[in-house]
Backbone bond lengths (Angstrom), bond angles and torsions (degrees), N, CA, C in turn:
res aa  C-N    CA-C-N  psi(-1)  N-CA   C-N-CA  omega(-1)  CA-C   N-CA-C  phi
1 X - - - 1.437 - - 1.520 110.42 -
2 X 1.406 121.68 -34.99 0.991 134.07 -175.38 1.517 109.36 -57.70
3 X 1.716 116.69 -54.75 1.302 114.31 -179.57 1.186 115.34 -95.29
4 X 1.541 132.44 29.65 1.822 135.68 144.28 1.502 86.97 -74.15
5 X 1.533 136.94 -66.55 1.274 143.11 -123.93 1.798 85.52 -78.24
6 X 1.533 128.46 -46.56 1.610 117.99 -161.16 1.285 101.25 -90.55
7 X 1.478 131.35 -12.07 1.208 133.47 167.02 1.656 108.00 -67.86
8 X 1.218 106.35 -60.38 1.437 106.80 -172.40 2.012 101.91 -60.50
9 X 1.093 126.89 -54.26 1.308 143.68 165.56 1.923 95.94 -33.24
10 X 0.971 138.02 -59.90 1.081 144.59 -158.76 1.537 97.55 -66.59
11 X 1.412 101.73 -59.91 2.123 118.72 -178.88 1.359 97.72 -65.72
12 X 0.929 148.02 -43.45 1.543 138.76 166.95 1.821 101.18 -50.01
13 X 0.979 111.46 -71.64 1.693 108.19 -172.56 1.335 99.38 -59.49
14 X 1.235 154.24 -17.88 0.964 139.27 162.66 1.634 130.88 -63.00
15 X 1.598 86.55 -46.16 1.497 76.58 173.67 1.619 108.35 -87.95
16 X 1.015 136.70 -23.64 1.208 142.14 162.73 1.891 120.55 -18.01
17 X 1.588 87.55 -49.74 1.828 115.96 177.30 1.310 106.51 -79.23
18 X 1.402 115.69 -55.13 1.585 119.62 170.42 1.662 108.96 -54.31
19 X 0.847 145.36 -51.48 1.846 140.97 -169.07 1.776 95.30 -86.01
20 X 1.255 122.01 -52.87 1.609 101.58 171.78 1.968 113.29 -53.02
21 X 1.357 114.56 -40.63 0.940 94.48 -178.50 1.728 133.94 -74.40
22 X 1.397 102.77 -26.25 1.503 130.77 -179.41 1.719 87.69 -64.06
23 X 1.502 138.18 -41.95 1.581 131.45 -169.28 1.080 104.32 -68.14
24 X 1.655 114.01 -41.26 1.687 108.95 -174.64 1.834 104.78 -57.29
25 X 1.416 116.80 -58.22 1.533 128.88 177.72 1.660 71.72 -31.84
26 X 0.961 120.27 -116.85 1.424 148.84 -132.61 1.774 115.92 -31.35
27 X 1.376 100.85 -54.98 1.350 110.35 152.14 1.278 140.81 -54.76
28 X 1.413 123.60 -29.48 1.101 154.73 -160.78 1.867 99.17 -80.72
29 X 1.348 140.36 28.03 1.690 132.71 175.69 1.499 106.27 -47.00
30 X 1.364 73.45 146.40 1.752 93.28 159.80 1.921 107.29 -52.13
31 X 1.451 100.82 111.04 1.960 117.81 170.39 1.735 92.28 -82.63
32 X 1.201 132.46 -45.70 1.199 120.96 154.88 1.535 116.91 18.12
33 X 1.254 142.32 78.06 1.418 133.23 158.28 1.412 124.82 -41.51
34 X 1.373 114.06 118.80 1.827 112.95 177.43 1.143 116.48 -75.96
35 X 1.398 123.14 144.02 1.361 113.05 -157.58 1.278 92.59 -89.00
36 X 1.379 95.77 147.18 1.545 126.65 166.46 1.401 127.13 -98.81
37 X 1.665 114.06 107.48 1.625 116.37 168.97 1.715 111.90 -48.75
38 X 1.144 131.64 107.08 1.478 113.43 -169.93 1.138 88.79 -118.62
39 X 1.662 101.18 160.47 1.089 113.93 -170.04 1.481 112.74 -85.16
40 X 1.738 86.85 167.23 2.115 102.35 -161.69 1.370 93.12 -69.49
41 X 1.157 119.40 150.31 1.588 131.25 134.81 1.421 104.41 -65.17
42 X 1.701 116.97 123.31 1.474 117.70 160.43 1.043 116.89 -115.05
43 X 1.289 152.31 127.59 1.169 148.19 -167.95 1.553 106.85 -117.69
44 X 1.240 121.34 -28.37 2.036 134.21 179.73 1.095 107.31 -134.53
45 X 0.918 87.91 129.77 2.257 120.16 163.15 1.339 114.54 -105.09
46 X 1.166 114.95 84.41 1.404 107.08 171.97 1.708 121.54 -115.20
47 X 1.454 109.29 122.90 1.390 103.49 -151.30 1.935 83.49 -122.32
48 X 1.173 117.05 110.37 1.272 125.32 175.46 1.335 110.54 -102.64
49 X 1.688 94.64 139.08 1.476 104.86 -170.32 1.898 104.72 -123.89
50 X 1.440 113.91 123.95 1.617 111.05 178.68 1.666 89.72 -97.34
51 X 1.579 122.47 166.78 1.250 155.60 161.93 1.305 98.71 -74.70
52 X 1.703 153.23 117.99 1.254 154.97 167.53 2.068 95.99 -54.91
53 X 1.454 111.28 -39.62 1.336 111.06 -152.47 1.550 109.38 -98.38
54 X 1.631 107.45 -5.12 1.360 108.35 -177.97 1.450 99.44 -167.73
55 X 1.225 124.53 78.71 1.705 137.16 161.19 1.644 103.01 -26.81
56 X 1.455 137.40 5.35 1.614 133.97 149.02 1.340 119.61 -62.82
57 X 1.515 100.75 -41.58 1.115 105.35 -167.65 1.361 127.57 -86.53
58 X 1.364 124.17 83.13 1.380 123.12 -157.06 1.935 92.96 -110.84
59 X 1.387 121.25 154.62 1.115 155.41 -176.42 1.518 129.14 -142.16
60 X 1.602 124.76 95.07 1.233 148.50 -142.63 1.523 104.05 -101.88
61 X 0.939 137.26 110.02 1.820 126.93 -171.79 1.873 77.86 -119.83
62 X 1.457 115.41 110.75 1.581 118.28 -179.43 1.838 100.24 -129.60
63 X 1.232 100.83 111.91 2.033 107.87 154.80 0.996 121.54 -116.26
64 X 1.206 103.18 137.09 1.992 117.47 -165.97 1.682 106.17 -125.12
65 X 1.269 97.20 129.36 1.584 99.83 -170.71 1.676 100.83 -120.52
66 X 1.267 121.35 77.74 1.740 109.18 179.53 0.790 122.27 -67.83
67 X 1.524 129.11 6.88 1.061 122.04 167.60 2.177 133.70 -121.91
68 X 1.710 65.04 15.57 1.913 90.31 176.49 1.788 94.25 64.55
69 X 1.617 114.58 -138.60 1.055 105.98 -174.46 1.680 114.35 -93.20
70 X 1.319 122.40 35.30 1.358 124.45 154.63 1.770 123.53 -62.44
71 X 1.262 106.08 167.92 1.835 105.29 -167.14 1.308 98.15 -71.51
72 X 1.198 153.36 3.96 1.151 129.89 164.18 1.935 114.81 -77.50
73 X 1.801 89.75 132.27 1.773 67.00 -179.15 1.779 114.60 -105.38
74 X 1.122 111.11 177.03 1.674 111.64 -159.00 1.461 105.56 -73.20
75 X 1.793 85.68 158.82 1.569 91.96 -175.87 1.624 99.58 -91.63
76 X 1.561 125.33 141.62 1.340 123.47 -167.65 1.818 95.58 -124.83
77 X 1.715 94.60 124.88 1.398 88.87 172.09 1.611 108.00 -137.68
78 X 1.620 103.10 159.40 1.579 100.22 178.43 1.715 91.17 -160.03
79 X 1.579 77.79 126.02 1.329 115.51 -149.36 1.743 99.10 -61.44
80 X 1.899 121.36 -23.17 1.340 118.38 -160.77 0.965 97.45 169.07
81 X 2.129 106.90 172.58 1.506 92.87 -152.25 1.755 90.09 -105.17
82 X 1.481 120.19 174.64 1.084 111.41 158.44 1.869 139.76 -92.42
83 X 1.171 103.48 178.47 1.928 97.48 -150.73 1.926 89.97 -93.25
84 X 1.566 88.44 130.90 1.392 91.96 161.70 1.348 102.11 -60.60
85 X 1.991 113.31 143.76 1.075 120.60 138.41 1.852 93.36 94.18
86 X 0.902 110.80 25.33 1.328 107.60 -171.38 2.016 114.94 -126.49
87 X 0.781 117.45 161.75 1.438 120.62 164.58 1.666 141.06 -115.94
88 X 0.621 132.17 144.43 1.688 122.04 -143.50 1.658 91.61 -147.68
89 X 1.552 105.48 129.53 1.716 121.00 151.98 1.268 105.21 -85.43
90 X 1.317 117.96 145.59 1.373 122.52 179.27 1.182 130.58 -134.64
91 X 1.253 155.12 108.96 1.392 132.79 -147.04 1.894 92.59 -140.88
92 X 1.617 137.61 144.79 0.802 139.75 -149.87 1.452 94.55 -160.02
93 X 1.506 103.81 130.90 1.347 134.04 -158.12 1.837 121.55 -129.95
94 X 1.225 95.29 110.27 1.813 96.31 176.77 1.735 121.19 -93.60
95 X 0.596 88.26 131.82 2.052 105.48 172.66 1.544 129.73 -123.02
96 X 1.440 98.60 120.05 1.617 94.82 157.44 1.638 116.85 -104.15
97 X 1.543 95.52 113.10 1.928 94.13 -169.58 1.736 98.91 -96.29
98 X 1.283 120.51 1.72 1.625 113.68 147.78 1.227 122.52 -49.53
99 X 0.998 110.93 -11.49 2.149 112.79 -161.98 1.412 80.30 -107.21
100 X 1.558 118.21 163.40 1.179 132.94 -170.70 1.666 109.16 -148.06
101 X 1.231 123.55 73.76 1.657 112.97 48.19 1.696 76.30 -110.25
102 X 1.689 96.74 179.26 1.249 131.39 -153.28 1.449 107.02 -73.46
103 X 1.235 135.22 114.78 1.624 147.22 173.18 1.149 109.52 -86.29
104 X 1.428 106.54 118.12 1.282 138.58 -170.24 1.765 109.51 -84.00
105 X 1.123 117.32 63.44 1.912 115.07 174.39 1.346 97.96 -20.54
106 X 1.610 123.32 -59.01 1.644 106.44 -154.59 1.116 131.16 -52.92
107 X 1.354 105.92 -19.75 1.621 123.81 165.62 1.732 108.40 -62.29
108 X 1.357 121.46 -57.27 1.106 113.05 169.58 1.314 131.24 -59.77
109 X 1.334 127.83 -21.05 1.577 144.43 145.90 1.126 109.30 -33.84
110 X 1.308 122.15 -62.78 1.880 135.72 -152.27 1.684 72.42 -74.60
111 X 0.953 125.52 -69.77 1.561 120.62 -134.79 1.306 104.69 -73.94
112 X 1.355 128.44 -28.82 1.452 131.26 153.70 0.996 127.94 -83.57
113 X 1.411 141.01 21.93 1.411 159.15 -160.27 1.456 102.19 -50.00
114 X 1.206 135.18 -40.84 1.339 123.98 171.83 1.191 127.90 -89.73
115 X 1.168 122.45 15.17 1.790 135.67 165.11 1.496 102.34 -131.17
116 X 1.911 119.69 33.77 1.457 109.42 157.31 1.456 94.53 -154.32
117 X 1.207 128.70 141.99 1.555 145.87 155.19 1.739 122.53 -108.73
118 X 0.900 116.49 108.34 1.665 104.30 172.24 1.651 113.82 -75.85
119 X 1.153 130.72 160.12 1.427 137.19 173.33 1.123 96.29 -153.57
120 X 2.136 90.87 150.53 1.388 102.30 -168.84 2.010 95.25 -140.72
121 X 1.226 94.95 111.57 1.244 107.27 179.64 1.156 140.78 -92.24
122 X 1.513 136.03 89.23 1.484 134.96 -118.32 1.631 88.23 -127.52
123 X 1.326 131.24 121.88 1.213 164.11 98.40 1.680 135.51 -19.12
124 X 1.466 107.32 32.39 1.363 133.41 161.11 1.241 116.95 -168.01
125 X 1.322 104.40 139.60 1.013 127.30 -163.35 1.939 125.74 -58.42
126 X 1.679 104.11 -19.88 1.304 89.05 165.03 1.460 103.73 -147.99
127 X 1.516 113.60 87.25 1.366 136.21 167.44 1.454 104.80 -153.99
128 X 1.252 123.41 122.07 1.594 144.82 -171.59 2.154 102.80 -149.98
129 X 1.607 75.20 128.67 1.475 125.40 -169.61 1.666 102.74 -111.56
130 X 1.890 99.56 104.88 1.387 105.28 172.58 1.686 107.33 -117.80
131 X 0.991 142.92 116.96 1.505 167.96 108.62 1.573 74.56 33.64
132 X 1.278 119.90 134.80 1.585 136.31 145.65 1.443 104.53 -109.07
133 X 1.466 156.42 -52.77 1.222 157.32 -149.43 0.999 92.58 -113.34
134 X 1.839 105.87 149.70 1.238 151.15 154.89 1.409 147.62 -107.53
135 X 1.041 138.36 158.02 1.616 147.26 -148.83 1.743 77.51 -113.52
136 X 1.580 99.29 151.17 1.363 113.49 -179.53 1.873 118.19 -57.31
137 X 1.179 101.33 -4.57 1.978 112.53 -175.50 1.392 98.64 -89.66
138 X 1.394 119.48 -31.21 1.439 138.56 -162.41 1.594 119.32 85.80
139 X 1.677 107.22 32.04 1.564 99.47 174.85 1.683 100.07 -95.67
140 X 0.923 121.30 134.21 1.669 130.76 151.73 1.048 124.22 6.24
141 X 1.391 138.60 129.81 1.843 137.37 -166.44 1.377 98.46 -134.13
142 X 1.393 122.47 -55.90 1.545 110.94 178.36 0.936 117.16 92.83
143 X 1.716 123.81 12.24 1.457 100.32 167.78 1.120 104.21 -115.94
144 X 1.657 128.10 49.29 1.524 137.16 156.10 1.599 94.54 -148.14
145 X 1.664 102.06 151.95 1.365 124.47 -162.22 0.924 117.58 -134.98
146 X 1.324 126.84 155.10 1.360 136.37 126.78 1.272 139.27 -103.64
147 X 1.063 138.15 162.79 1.793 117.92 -149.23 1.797 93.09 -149.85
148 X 1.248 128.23 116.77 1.288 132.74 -166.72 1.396 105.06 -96.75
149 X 1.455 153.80 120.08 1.315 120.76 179.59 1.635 100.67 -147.96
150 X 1.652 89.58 132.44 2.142 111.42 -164.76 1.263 78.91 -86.93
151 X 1.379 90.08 -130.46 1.783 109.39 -128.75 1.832 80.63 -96.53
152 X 1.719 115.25 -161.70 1.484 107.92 -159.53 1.216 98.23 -101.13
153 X 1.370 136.01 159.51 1.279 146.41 165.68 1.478 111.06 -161.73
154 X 1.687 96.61 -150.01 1.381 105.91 178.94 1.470 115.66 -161.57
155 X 1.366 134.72 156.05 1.218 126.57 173.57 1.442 104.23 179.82
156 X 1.884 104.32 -126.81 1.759 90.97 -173.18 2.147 100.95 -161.79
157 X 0.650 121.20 138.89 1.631 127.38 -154.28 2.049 84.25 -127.77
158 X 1.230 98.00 124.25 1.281 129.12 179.84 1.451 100.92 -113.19
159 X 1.752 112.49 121.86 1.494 118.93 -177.94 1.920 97.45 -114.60
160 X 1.093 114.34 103.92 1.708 117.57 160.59 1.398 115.46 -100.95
161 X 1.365 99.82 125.20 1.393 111.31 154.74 1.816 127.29 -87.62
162 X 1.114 103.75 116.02 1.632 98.11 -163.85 1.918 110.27 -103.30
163 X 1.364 113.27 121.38 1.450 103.57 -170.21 2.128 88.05 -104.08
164 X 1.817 97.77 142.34 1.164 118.41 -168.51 1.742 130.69 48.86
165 X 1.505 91.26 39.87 1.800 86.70 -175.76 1.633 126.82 -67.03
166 X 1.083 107.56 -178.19 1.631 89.81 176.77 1.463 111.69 -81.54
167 X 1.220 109.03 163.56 1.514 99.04 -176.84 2.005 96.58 -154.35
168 X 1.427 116.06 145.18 1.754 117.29 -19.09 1.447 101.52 -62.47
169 X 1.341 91.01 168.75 1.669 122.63 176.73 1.497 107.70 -118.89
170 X 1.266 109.77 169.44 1.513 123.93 163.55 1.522 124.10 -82.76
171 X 1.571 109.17 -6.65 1.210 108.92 -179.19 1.219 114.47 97.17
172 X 1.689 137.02 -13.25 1.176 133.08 162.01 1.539 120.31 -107.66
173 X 1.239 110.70 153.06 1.779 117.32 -163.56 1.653 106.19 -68.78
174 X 1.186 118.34 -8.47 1.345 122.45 168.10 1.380 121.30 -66.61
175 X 1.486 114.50 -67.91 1.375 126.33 142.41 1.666 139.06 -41.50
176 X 1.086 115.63 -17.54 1.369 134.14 -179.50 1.647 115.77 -80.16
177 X 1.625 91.93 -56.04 1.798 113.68 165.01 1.475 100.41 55.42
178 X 1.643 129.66 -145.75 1.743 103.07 -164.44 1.525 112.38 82.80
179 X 1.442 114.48 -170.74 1.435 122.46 -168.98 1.337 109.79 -143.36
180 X 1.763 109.30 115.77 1.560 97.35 -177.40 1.859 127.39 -81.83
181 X 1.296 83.93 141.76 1.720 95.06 -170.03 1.730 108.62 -52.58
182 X 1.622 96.30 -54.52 1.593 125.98 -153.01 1.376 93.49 -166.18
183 X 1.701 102.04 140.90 1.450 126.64 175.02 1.538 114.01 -151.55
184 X 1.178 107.83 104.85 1.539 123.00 -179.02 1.484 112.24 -126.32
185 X 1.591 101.20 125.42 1.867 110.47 -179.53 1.662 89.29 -106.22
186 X 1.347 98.66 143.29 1.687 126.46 168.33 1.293 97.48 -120.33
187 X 1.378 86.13 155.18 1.897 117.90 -178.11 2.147 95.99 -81.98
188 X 1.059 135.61 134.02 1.212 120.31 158.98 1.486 110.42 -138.95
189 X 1.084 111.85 144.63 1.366 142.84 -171.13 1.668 112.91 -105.36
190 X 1.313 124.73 127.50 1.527 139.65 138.04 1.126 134.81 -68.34
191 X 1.007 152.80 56.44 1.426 141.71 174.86 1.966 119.73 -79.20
């Protein structure tokens, strides 16, 4: 009787050791942090515009945030107005000038080109913004331009950078959806 009772006593502690140990496995996940794409620090928007018909004529749409996303809000400048009747290459450039020396996002743009779209949202009636560059699928990237410009007015051109939008899109930030990087409106002028 004795050796049913330490046998059975023995198979109890056995499995006893086996299921405590199998809980540790089990419990035990990867603490491992998943990496996280986090988002850029942008501190500059600089969206430069050349004249196709006269390389003088350059047009600077520049926002400066020194304080990244602290309460101060950015200083927005543009350097001049643009030319009725004219056409413009455009190429548009992100920076974090917190980093020392200065980190260039657009590089990180290009290289993720299919989890970023820029849009440029223009608020008069005759200035139109067509996308020259593409993401390796061939949907639209936006950080080269073309710049259409009628007769003179005035209004206001909204530059978004969008991280993971849908793609393709229709071309508007509604449809696009994603997470914006940076969003800066400029004053723009026709003359």
């Amino acid at each position: 009787m004795k050796t049913v009772k330490i046998t059975i006593m023995k198979n109890n502690l056995f499995k006893v050791a086996f299921l405590a140990t199998a809980a540790v496995f089990i419990s035990c996940e990867d603490d491992d942090p998943q990496a996280v794409n986090e988002e850029e620090v942008i501190t500059t928007v600089e969206y430069k515009l050349v004249n196709s018909a006269d390389p003088n004529d350059e047009v600077t749409f520049t926002s400066t945030d020194n304080d990244g996303e602290g309460p101060n809000a950015p200083v927005l400048n543009v350097s001049g107005p643009l030319t009725a009747g004219a056409t413009y290459t455009g190429t548009v450039e992100f920076l974090n000038e917190l980093e020392t020396p200065v980190e260039d996002i657009t590089e990180e743009v290009l290289e993720e080109a299919d989890e970023h779209e820029v849009f440029y949202v223009v608020n008069t009636a005759d200035v139109s913004i067509a996308k020259t560059d593409t993401d390796d699928d061939g949907n639209p990237l936006g950080l080269d331009t073309t710049v259409t410009v009628g007769t003179a007015g005035a209004g206001t051109l909204t530059v978004v950078l969008r991280h993971e939008p849908n793609k393709p899109n229709d071309g508007s930030l509604t449809d696009a959806g994603g997470e914006t990087d940076v969003e800066v409106t400029f004053s723009v002028t026709v003359q």
